[in-house]
N, C-alpha and C positions, 0 to 999 in steps of 0.2 A: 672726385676730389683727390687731391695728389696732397702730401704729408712733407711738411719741410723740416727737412737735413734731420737730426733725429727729435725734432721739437713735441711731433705728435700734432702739432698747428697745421689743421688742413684749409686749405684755399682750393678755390673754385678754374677748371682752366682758363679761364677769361675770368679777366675781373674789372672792377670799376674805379676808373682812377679819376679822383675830384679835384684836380686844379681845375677842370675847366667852369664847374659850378662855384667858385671863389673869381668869378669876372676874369677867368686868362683873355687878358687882350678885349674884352669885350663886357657890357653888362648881360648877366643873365638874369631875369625874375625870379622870383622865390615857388612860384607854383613852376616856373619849368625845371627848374634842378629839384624838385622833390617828385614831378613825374619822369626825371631822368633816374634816379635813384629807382623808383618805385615800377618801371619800366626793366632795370637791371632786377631786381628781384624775381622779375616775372617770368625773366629769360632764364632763371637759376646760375645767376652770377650769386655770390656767397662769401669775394671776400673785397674789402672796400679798402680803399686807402686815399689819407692825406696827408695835410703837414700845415703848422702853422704859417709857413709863408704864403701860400695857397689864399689870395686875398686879403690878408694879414689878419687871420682866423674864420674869415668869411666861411669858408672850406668845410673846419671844422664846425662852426654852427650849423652849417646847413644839413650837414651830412647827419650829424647826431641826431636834431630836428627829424629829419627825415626816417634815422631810422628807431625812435623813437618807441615805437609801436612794437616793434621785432623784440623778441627775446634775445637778448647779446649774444648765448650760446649755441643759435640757429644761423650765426654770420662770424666772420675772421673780419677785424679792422687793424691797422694800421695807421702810423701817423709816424714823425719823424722830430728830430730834435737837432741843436745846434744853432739855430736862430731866435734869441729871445725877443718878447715882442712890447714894447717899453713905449708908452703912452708918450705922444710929441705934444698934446693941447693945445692944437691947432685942428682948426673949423677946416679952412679951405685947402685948395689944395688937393691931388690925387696920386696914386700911385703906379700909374702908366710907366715911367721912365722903369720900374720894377717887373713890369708885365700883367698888370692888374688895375680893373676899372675900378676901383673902389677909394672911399674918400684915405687922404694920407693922415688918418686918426692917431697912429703908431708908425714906430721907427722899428727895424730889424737889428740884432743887435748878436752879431757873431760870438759865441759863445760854446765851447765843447767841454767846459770843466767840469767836475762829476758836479758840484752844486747846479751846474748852467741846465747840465739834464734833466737831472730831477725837480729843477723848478721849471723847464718846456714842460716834463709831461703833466705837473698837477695843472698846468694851466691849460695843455692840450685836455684834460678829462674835462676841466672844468665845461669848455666850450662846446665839446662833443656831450657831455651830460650823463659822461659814464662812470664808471670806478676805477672801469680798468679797460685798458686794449690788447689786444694779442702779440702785436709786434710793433717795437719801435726801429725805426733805421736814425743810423745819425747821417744827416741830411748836407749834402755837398760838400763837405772837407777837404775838399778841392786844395786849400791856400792855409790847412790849420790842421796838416798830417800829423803833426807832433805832435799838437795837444788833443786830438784825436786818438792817439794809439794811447798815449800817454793816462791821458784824464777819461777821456771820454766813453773811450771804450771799455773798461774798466769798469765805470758808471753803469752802463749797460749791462755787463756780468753781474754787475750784483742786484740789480733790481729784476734778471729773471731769476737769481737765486732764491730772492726774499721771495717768488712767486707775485711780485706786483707787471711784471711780462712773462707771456709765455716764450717768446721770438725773440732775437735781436741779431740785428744787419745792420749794412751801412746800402744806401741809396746814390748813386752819382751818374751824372754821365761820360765816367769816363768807364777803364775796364782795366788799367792799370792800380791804379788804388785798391779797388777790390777786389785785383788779384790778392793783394799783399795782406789783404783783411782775411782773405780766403786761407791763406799758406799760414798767416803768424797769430790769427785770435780762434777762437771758438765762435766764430759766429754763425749762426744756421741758416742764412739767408742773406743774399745780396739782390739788390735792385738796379738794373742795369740798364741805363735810357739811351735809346740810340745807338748802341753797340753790337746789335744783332739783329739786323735789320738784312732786307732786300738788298738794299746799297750801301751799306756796313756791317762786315763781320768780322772787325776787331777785336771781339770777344772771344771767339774761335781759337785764337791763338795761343793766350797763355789762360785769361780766366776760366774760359769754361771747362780745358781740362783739366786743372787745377781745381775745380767746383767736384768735376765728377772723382778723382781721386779723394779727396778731402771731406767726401757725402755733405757737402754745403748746398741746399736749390738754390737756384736761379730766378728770380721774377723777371721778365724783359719789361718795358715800358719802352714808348718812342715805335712802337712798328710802323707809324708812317713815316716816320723822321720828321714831325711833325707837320706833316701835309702834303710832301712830293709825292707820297706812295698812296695817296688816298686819292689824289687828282691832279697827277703832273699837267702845268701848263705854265703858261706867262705869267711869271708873279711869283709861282709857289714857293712857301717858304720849307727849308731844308734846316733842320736845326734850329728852327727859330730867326735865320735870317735869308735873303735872298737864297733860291739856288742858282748853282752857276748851271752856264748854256752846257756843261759835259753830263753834269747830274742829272739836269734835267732833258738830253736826249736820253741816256740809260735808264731812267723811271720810264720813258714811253715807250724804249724798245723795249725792256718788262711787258708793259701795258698791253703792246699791242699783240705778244706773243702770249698772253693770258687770252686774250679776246678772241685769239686765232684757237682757242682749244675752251672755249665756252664757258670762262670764268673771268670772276673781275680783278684788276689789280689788289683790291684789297681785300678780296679773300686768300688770294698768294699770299701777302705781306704777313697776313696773321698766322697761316698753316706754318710759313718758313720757320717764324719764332719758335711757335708751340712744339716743331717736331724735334728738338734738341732733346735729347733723355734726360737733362737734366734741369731744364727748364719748367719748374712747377705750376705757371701763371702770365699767362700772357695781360699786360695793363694796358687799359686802353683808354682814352679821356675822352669822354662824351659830354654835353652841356644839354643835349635834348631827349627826349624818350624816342624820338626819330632815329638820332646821331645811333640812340643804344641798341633799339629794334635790327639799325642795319649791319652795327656791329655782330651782333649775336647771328645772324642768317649769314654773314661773311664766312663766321667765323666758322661756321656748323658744314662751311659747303667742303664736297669734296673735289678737292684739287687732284686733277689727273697724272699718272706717273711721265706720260710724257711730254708736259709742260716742261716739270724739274729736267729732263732728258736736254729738251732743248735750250735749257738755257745755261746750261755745263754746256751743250757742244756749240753753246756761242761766245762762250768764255764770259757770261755775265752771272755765273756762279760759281763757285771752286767745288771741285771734286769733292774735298772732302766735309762738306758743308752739309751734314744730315739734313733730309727730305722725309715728309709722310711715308708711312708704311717702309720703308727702308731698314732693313735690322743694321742695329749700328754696334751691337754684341760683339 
């Protein structure tokens, strides 16, 4: 277990990230996202995260559902705020154009004001069926910096003051913003999707030495970027949308230089994350107990020193880009 920034809140080095059990892109049943959950348990994953937009609470019923049974103090969860979730009373209709199967019950409703937070999380507890969670991130403030630094965060300071969180971070996927969350709040954790990846390490640059000067951890989320590094080919999406024909020859020259030394592309994609010092949790989105099993065997294998070698001297990795077993002291 690795301890974030000076919170005391330990997480698991894999962990389980729930938008895909909130229908990302597809429907999942109720028995398979509770044996995806209950599969992540079994591997000694220990810290969960979601967010009300995550199928417009779907995420969070499931999750809590699922873990239900566990004593809250034997698991780290997370969830995230900034999007309130405001009943539309409308039957028909879905929420695909959002990224999610599920009926369009609720409208999302940008909000970062210290009230807007503290009414996501009673209503995030509500759904999860808990009292409390360990950490909140405030969720893509991508287009609402101001009233993020302003209001938001602020909100956050004071609800781990009161001891109703123990954590508080901001989640995004970019690496610029939470630089500047990193350098100008007190935050103990950032959430970082896509930015420190195989084929992006724009993290590298200013946030994460900035994390590691500032003792803020790091979460990564996005290690495959969501799906070129799990199975480049025709089609795969990169961020959630097409990859281009450059991207995706560099996932398979990766690919085929992991294959060439007896390991699979995404057990590189996962070691790359984990091995940053200050990286306390690699997230990872699974929808099946399959999805989590191969995560967890990915993620445990050991990736050989001269894989990383060869892909520095192919110039498909920078130098300075920490590697397993590497002293980076």
């Amino acid at each position: 277990m690795n301890t974030l920034g000076r919170s005391g809140v330990e997480v698991s080095p894999l962990s389980f990230g729930a938008a895909a059990i909130g229908n990302l892109f597809t429907e999942v049943s109720d028995e398979d996202a509770y044996a995806a959950v209950e599969a992540a348990w079994d591997a000694g994953i220990r810290y969960f995260d979601t967010a009300p937009h995550y199928g417009l609470g779907l995420s969070e019923r499931r999750l809590g559902a699922a873990l239900a049974s566990r004593d809250p103090s034997s698991y780290t969860l997370s969830t995230k705020a900034g999007r309130l979730l405001v009943p539309t009373g409308e039957r028909g209709g879905d929420d695909l154009d959002n990224g999610f199967a599920v009926p369009a019950t609720h409208r999302r409703v940008w909000d970062f004001s210290a009230d807007g937070i503290r009414r996501s999380l009673e209503d995030s507890l509500t759904r999860l069926g808990l009292d409390r969670v360990d950490i909140v991130y405030l969720h893509d403030p991508d287009d609402h910096g101001e009233q993020a630094f302003r209001e938001g965060y602020p909100a956050l300071e004071r609800l781990r003051a009161e001891g109703v969180v123990r954590a508080i971070g901001a989640g995004m996927n970019q690496a610029g913003m939470l630089t500047r969350f990193v350098r100008d709040t007190d935050v103990d954790v950032v959430l970082c999707a896509g930015r420190y990846t195989l084929l992006d390490q724009s993290a590298l640059t200013e946030l994460l030495p900035a994390a590691v000067k500032n003792g803020v951890s790091v979460v990564v989320g996005g290690a495959f970027n969501s799906g070129l590094l799990a199975d480049p080919r025709a089609g795969s999406t990169y961020n959630y949308t097409a990859a281009s024909g450059e991207l995706l020859q560099r996932a398979l020259r990766i690919k085929a230089i992991a294959e060439g030394h007896g390991i699979t592309l995404r057990a590189a994609a996962l070691a790359f994350c984990a091995a940053h010092p200050e990286v306390a949790s690699v997230l990872v989105g699974t929808r099946t107990a399959a999805e989590v099993r191969d995560c967890a065997n990915q993620f445990a294998t050991h990736v050989p020193p001269a894989f990383w070698q060869e892909l520095r001297d192919t110039d498909l990795l920078p130098a300075d880009a920490p590697v397993p077993g590497e002293d980076t002291a």
